[in-house]
C-alpha positions in Angstrom: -205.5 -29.3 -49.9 -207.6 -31.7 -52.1 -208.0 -28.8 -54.6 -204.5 -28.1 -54.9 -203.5 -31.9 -55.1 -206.5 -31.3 -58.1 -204.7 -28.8 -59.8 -201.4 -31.0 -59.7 -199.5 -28.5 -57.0 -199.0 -31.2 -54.5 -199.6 -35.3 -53.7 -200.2 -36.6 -50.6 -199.3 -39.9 -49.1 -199.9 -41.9 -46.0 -196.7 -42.7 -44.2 -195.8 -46.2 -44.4 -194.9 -46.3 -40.3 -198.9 -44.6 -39.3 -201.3 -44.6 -41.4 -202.7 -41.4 -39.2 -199.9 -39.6 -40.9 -200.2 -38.1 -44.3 -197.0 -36.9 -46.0 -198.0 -33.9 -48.4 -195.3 -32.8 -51.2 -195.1 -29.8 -53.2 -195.0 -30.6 -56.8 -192.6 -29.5 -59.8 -195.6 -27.6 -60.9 -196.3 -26.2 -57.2 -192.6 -25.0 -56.7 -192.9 -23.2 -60.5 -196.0 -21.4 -59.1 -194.2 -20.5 -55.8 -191.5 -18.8 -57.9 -194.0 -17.2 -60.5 -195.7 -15.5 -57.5 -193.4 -14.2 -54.8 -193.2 -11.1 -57.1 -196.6 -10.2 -56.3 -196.5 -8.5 -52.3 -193.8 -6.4 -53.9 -195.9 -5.6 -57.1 -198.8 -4.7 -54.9 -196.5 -2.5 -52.3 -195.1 -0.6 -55.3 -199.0 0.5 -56.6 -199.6 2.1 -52.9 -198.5 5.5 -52.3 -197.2 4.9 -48.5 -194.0 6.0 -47.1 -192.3 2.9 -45.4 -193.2 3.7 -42.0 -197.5 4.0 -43.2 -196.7 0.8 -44.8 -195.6 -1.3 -41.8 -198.1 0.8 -39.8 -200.9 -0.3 -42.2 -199.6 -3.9 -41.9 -199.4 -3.5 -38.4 -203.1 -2.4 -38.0 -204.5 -5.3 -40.9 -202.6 -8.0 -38.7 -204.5 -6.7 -35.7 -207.7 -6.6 -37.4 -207.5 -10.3 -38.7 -206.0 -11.5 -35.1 -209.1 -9.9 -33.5 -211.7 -11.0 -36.1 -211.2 -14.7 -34.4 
């Protein structure tokens, strides 16, 4: 978080009711970059050679892999 509020993507804020809280906000700058990369998991699904059912089997097994890597 600190490194993105670094990089001007988004400011935080305690909450003026509890302290505790901290409000973060996604910046002009952080929306732009959201909308620059959401073109990028189709980009990289295009470059494999995978017929849709390998595709959500592969994603399938990754998810699994990650899950159990906890």
């Amino acid at each position: 978080l600190k490194r993105l509020e670094k990089k001007g993507y988004v400011t935080r804020a305690r909450s003026a009711d509890d302290e505790r809280i901290v409000i973060v906000t996604v910046t002009d700058c952080g929306m732009a970059l959201r909308e620059k990369l959401a073109d990028i998991p189709s980009q990289v699904g295009g470059c494999i050679d995978l017929a849709p059912e390998e595709a959500s089997e592969l994603y399938r097994l990754l998810y699994k892999l990650l899950k159990n890597g906890k």
